[in-house]
C-alpha positions in Angstrom: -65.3 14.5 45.1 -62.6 13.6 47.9 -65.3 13.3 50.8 -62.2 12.8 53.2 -60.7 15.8 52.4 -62.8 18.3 53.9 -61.1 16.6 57.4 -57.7 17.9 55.5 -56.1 21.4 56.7 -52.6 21.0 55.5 -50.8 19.3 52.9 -47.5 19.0 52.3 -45.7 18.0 49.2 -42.0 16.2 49.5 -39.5 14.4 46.8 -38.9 10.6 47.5 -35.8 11.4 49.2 -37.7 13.0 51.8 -39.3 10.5 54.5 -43.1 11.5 55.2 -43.1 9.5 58.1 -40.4 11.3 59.8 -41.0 14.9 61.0 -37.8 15.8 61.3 -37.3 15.1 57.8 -40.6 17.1 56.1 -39.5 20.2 58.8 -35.8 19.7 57.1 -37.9 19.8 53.4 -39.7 22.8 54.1 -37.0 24.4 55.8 -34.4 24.1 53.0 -36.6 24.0 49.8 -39.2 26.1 50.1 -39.7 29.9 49.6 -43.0 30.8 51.1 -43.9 33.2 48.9 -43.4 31.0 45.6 -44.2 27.5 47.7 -47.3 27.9 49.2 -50.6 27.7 48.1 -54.1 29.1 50.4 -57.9 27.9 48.8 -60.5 30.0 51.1 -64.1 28.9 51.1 -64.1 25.0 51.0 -66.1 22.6 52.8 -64.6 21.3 56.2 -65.3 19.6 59.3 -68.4 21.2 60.9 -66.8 20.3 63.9 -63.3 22.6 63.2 -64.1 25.5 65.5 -61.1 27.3 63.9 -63.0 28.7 60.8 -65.3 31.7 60.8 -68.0 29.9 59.4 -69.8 26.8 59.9 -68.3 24.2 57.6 -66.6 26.5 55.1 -63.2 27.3 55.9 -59.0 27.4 54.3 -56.6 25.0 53.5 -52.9 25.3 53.3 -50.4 23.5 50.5 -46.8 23.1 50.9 -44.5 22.8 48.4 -41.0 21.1 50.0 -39.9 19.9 46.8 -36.5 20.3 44.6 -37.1 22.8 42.4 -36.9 21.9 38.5 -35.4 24.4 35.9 -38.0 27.6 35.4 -38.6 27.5 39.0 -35.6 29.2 40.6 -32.5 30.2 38.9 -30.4 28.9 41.4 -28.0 26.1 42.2 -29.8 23.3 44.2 -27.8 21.9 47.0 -27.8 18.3 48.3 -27.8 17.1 51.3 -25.0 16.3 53.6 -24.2 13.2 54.9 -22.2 12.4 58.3 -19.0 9.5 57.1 -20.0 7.1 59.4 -16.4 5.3 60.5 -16.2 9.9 61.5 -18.8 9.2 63.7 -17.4 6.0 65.2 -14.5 7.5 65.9 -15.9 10.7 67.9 -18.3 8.5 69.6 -15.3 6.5 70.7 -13.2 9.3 71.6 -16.0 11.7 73.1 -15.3 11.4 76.6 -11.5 12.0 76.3 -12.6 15.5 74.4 -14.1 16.7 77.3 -16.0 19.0 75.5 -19.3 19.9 77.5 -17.9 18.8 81.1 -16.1 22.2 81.6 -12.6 20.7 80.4 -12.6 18.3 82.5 -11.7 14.6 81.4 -13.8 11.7 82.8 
């Protein structure tokens, strides 16, 4: 019995390529690889904080599981992308140029 996990609403499930720690990253995972109709899992009626004021009961409440994941054969028929990755001299060379674009100064070069 996970005794911690009754403090647990929301669990979300990533790849390795995916970096847990950074929100930016899980939002990107859910927002690309998960359909929430297929990906999400509810459980009603498990024990929780007595303290979460959010469930209709004392102590009994939901929890949510997301499934960010690539999917594997079986679970979609389609193509799965990858993700695209900025060339970084590219980068260097707009930062180094960004002024003379003049692009959110009204046209006007610096």
């Amino acid at each position: 019995f996970l005794r911690q996990f009754m403090y647990t609403k929301f669990v979300i499930v990533c790849d390795d390529d995916v970096n847990a720690r950074d929100w930016n990253d899980v939002i990107w995972a859910i927002t690309t690889r998960m359909d929430p109709a297929r990906d999400t899992v509810l459980v009603e009626n498990t024990p929780i904080d007595y303290l979460d004021f959010a469930s209709p009961v004392s102590g009994l409440g939901s929890k949510m599981g997301l499934d960010a994941t690539n999917k594997w054969p079986g679970e979609t028929q389609r193509e799965w992308g990858r993700p695209i990755k900025k060339d970084p001299d590219v980068v260097a060379h707009i930062d180094a140029i960004w002024d003379e674009l003049a692009i959110f100064n009204n046209g006007k070069s610096a």
